[in-house]
PAMI-111476 format. One line per field, with one value per atom (N, C-alpha, C): z, x negated, y negated; atom name. Coordinates in steps of 0.02 Angstrom, whole numbers, plus 50000, padded with zeros to 5 digits. Each point is the difference from the previous one (the first is absolute). Layout:
zz	(Z | ...)
xx	(X | ...)
yy	(Y | ...)
name	(CA | ...)
***
This chain:
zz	(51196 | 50050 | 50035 | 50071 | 50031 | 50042 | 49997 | 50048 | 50042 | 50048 | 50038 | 50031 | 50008 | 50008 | 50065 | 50043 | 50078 | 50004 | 49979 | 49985 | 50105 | 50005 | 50068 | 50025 | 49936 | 49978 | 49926 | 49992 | 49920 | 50020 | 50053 | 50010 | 49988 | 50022 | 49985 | 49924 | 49960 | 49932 | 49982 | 50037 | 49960 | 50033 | 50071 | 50011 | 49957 | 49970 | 49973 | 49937 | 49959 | 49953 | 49996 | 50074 | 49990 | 50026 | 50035 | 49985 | 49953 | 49971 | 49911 | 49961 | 50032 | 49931 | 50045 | 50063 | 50035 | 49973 | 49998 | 49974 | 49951 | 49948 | 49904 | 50026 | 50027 | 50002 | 50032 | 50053 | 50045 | 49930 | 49974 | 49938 | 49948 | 49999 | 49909 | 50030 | 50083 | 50010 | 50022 | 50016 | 50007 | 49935 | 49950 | 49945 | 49963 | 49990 | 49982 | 50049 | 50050 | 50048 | 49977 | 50004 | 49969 | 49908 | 49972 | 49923 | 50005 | 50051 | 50013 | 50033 | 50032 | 50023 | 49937 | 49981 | 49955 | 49950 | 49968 | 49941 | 50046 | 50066 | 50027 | 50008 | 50015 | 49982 | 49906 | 49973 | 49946 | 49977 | 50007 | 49992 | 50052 | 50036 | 50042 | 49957 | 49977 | 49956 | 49930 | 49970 | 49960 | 49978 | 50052 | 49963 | 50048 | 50081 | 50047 | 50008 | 49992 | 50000 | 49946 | 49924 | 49939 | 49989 | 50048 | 49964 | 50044 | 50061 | 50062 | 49989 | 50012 | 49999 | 49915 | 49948 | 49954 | 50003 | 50058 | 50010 | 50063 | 50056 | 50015 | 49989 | 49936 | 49963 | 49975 | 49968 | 49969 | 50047 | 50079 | 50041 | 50029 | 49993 | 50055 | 49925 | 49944 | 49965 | 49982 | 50025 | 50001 | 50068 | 50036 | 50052 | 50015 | 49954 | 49969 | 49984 | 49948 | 49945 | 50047 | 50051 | 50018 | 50031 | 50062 | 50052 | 49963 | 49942 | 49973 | 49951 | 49996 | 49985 | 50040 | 50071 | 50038 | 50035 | 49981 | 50031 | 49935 | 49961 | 49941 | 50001 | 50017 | 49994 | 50078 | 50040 | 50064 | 49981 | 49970 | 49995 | 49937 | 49968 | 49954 | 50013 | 50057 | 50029 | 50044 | 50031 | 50039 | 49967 | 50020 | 49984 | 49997 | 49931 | 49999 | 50066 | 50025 | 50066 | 50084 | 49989 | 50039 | 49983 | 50047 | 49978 | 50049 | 49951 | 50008 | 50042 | 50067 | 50008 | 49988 | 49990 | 49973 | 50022 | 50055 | 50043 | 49999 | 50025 | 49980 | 49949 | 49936 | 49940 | 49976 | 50006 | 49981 | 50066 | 50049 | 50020 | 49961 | 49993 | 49959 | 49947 | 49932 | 49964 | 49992 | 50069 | 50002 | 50019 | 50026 | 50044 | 49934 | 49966 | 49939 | 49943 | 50008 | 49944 | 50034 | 50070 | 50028 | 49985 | 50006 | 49986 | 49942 | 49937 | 49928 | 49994 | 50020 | 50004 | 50005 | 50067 | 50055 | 49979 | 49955 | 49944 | 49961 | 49960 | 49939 | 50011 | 50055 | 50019 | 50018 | 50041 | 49984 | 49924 | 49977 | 49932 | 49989 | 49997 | 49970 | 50041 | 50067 | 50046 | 49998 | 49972 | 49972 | 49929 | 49944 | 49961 | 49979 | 50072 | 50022 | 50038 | 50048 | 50015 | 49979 | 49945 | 49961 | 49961 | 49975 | 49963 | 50027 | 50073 | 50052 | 50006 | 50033 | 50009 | 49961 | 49943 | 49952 | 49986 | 50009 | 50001 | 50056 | 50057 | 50063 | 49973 | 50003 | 49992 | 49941 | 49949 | 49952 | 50023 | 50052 | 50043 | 50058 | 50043 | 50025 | 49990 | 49954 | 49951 | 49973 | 49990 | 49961 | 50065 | 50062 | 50063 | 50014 | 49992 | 50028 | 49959 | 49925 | 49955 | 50017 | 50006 | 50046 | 50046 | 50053 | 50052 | 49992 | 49967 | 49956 | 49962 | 49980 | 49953 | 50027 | 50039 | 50053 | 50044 | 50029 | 50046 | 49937 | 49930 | 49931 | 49991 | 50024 | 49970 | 50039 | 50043 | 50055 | 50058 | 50037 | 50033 | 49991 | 49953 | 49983 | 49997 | 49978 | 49975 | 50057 | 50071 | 50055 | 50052 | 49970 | 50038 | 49985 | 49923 | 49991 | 50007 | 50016 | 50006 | 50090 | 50030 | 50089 | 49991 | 49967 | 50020 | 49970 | 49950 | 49958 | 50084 | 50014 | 50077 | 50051 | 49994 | 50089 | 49962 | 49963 | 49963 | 50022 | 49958 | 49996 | 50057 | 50054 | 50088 | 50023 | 49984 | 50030 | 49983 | 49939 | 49959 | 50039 | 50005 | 50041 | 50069 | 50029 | 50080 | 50001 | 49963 | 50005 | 49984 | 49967 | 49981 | 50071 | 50018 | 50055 | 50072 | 50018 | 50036 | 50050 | 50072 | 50050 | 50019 | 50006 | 50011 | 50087 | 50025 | 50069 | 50010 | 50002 | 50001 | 50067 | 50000 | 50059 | 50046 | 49963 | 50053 | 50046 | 49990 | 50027 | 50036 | 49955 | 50022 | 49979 | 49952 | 49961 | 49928 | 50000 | 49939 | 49942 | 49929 | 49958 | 49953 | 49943 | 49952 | 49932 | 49968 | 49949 | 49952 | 49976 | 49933 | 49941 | 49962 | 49944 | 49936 | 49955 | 49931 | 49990 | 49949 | 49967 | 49944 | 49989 | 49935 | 49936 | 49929 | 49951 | 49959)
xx	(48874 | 50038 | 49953 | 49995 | 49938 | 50057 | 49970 | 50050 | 49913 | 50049 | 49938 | 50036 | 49931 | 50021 | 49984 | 50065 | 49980 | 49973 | 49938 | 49975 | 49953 | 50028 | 49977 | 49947 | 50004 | 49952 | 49996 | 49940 | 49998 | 50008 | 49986 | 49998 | 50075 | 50041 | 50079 | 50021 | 49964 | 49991 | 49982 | 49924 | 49969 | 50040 | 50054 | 50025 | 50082 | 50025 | 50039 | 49974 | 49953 | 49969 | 49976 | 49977 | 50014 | 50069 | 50044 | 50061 | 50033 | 49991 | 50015 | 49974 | 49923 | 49969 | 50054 | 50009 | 50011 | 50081 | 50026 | 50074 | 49986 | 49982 | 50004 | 49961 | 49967 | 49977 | 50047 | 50039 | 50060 | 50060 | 50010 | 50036 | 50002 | 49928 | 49982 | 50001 | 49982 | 50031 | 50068 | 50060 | 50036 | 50053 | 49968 | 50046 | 49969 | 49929 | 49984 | 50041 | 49990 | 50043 | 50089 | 50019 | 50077 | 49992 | 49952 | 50021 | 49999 | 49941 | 49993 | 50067 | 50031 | 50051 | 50069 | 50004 | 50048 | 49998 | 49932 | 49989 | 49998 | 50009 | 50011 | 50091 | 50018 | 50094 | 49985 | 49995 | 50014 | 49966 | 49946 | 49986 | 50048 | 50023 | 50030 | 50081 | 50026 | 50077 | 49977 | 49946 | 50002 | 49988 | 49932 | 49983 | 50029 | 50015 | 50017 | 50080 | 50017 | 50098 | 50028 | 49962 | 50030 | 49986 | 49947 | 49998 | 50041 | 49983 | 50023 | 50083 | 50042 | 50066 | 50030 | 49960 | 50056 | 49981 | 49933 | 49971 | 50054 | 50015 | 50055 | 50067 | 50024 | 50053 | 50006 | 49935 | 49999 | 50003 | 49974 | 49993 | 50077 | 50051 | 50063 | 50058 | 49968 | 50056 | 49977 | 49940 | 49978 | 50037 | 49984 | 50045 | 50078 | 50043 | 50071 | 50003 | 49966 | 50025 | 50031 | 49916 | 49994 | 50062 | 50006 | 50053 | 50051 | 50026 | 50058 | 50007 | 49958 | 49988 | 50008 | 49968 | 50017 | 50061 | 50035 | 50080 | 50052 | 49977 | 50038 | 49991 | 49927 | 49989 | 50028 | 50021 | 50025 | 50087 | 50027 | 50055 | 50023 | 49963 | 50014 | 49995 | 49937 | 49987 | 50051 | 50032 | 50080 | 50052 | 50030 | 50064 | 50050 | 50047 | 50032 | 50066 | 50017 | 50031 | 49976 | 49944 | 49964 | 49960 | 50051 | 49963 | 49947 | 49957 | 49935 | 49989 | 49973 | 49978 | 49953 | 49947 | 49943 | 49979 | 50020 | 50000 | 49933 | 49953 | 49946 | 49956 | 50017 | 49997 | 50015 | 50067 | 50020 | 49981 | 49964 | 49974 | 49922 | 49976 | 49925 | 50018 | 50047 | 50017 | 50024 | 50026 | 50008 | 49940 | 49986 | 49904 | 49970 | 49993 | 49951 | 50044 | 50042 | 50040 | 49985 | 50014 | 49973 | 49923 | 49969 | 49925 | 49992 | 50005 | 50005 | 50014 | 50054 | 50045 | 49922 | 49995 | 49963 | 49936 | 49950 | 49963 | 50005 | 50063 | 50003 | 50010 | 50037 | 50016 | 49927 | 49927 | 49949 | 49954 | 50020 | 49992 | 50004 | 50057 | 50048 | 49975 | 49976 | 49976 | 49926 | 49951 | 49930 | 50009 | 50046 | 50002 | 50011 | 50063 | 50002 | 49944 | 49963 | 49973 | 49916 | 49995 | 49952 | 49995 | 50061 | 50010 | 49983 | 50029 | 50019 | 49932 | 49947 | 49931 | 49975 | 49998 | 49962 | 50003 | 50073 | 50002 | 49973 | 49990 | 49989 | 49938 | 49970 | 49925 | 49960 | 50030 | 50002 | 49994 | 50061 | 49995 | 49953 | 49987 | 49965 | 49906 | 50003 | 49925 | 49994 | 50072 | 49993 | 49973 | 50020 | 49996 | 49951 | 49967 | 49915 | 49952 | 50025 | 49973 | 49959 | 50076 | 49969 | 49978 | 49996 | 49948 | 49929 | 49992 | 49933 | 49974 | 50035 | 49986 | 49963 | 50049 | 49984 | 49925 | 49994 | 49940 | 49929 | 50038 | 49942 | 49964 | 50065 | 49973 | 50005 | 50058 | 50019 | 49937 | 50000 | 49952 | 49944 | 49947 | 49940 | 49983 | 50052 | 50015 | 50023 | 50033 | 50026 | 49897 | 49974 | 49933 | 49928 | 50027 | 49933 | 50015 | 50049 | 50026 | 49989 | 50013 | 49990 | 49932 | 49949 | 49950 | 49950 | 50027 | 49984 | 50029 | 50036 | 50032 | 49955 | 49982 | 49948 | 49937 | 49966 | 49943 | 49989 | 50062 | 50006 | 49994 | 50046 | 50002 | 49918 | 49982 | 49937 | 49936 | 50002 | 49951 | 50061 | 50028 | 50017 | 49981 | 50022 | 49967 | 49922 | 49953 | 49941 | 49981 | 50039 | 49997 | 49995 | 50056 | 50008 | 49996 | 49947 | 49981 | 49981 | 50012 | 49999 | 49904 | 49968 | 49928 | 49989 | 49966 | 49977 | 49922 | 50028 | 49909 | 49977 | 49956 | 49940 | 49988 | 49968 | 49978 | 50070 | 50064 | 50041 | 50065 | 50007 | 50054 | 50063 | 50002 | 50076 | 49983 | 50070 | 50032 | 50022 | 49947 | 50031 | 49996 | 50047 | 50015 | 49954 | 50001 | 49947 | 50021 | 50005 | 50007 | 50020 | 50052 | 50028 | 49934 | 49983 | 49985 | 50035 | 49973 | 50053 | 50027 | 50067 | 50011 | 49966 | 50011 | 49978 | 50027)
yy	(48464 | 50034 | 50049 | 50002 | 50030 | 50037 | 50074 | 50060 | 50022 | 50025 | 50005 | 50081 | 50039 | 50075 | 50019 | 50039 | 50014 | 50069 | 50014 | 50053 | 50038 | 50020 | 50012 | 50062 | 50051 | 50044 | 50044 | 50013 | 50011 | 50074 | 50016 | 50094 | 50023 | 49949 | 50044 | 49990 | 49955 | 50022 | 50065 | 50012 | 50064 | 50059 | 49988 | 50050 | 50009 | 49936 | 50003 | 50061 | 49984 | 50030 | 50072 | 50026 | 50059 | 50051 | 49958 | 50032 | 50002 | 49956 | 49989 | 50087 | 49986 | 50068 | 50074 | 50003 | 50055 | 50012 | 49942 | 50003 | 50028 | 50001 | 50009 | 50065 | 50029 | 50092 | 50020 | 49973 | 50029 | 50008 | 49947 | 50001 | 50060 | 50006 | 50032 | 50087 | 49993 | 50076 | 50000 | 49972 | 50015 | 50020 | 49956 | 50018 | 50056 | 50016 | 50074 | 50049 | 49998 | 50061 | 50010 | 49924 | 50004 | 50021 | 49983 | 50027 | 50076 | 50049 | 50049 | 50053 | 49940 | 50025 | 50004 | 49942 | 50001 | 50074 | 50011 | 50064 | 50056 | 50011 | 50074 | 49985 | 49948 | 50022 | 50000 | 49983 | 50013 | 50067 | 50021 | 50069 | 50041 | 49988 | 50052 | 50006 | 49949 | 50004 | 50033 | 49984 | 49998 | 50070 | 50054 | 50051 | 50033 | 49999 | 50060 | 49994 | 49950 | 49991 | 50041 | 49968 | 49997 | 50079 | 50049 | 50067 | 50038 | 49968 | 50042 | 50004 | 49964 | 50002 | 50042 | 50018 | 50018 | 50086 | 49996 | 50085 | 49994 | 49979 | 50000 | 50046 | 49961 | 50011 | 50048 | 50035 | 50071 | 50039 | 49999 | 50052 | 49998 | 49947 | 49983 | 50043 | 49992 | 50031 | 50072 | 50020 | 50082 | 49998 | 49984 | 50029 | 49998 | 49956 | 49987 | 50051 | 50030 | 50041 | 50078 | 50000 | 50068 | 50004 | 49960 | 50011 | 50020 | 49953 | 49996 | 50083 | 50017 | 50069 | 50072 | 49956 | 50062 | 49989 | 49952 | 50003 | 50032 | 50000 | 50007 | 50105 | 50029 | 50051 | 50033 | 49947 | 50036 | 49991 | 49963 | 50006 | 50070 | 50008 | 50058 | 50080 | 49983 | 50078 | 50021 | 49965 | 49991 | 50046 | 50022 | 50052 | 49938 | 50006 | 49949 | 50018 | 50038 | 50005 | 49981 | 49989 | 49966 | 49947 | 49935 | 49922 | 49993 | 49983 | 49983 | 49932 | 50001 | 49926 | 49958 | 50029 | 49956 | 49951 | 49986 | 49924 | 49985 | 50045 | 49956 | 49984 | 50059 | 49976 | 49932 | 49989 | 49938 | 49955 | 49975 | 49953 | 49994 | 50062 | 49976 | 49986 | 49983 | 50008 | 49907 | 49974 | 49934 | 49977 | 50033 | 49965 | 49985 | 50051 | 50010 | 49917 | 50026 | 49932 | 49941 | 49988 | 49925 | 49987 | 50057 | 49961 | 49999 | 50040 | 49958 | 49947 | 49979 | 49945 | 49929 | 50026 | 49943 | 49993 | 50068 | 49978 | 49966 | 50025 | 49935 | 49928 | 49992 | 49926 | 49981 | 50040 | 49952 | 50004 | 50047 | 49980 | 49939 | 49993 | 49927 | 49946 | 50024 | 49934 | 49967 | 50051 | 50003 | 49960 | 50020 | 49944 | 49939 | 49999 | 49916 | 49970 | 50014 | 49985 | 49988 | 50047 | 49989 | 49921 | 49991 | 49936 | 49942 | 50009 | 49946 | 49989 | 50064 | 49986 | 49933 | 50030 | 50005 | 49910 | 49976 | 49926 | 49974 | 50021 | 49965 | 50003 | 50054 | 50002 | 49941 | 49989 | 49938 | 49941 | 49968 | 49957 | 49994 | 50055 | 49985 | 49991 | 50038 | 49973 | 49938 | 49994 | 49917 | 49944 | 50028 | 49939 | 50016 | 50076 | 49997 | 49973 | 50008 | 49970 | 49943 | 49917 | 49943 | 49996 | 50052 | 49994 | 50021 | 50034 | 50018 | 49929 | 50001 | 49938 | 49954 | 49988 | 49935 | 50027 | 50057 | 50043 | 49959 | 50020 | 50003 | 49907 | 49985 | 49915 | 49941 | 50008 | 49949 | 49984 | 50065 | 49987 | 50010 | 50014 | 50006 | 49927 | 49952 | 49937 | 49960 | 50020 | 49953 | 50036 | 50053 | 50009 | 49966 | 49971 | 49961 | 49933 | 49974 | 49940 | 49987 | 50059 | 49986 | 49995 | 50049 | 49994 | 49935 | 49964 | 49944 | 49930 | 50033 | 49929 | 50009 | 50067 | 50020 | 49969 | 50017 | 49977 | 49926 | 49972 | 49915 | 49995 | 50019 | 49953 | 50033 | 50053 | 50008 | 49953 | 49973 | 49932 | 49954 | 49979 | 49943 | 50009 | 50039 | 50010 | 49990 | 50016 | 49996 | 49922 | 49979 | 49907 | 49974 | 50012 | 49974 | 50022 | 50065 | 50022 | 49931 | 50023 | 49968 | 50001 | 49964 | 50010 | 49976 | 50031 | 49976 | 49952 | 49945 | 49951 | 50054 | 50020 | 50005 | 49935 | 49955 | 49946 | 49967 | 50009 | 49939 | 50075 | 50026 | 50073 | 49955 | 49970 | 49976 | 50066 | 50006 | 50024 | 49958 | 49984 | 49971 | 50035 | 49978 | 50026 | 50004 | 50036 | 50016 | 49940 | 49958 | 49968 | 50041 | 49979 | 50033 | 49972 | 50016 | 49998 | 49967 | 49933 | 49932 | 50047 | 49971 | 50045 | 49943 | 50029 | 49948 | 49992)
name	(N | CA | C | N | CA | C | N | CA | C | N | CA | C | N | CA | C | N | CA | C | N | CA | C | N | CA | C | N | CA | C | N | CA | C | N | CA | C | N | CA | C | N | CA | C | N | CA | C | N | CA | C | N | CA | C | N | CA | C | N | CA | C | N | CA | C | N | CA | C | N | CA | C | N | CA | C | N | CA | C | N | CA | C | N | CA | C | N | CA | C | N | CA | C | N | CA | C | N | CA | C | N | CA | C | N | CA | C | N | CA | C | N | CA | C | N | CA | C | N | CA | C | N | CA | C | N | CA | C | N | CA | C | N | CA | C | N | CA | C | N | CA | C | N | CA | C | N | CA | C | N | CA | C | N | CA | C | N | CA | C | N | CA | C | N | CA | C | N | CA | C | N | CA | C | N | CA | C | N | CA | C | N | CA | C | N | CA | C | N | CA | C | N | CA | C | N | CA | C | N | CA | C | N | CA | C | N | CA | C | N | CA | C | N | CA | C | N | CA | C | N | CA | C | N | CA | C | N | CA | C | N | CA | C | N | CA | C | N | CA | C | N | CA | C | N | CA | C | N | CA | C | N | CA | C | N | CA | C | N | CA | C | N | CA | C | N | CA | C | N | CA | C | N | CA | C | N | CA | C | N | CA | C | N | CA | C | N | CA | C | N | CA | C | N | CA | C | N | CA | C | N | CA | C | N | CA | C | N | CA | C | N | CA | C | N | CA | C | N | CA | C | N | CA | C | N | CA | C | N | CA | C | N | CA | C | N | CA | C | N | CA | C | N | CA | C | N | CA | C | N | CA | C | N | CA | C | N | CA | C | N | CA | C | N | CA | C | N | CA | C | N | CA | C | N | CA | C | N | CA | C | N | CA | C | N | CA | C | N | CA | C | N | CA | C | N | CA | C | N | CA | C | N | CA | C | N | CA | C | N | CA | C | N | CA | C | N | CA | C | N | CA | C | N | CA | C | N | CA | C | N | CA | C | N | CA | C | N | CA | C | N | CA | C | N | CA | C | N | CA | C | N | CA | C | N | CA | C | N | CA | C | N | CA | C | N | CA | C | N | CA | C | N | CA | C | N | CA | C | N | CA | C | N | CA | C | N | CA | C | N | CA | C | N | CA | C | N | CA | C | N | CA | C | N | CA | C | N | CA | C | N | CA | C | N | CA | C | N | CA | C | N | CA | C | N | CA | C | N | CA | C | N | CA | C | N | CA | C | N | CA | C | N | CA | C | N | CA | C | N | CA | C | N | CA | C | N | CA | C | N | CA | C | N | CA | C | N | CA | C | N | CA | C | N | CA | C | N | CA | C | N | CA | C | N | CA | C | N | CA | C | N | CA | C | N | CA | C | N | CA | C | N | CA | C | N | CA | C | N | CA | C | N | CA | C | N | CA | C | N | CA | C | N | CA | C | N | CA | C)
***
């Protein structure tokens, strides 16, 4: 069974081949930059969320306490014949309680989301994993194989290099080597 190959130039081999090498460095930095990226969200939940929000909490219930203190010390200094309004006591007093509040809920939202990370980040190492992999073995292996085809058609092209007689100005063909 004789296949015959429509090979029309060996250069878009060797240019296949180095877009090949340019892909796998375009590759091997894009996923260093994304692993780089991935460990600054996870350093950022992990050490500036997880400290930041429960210092938060201590400063939203120092400031609970106080307000709720100085409404309590404005209602006492009051003549019990004269009602006290305190109105804006008791709005800092809710202010101060909503933001405790709205601390602790990211408390609670930093530890969900810590978890959640923490699986994505698993998965998605697992998928860069195989692309690494593949960067490690696939193509080192689809690059010596192109360059093992450009090699070969280049010893064939020279077989059969086109020669110019001088004396007559015809173009014939070089003769192949008998095989044995």
């Amino acid at each position: 069974m004789s296949q015959q190959a429509n090979v029309n130039s060996i250069h878009a081999f060797e240019s296949l081949y180095s877009a090949i090498r340019e892909y796998e460095s375009d590759a091997r930095d894009a996923i260093t930059a994304l692993l780089l990226e991935v460990r600054k969200a996870v350093d950022w939940i992990e050490n500036d969320r997880t400290s930041y929000w429960p210092r938060q909490v201590r400063q939203a219930s120092e400031a609970f306490s106080e307000a709720r203190n100085e409404l309590e010390r404005r209602e006492l200094t009051t003549r019990p014949e004269e009602k006290p309004s305190c109105y804006e006591q008791k709005l800092i007093v809710e202010q101060a309680k909503r933001r405790l509040r709205f601390c602790e809920s990211r408390v609670e939202t930093v530890k969900k989301w810590r978890r959640v990370l923490h699986h994505e980040v698993l998965e998605f190492e697992s998928g860069i994993g195989k692309l690494s992999e593949s960067l490690e073995t696939d193509f080192p292996r689809a690059r010596a194989t192109l360059q093992r085809l450009v090699t070969a058609l280049q010893k064939y092209s020279d077989v059969t290099l086109v020669q110019q007689s001088p004396s007559v100005g015809k173009i014939t063909p070089i003769p192949r080597r008998p095989e044995k």
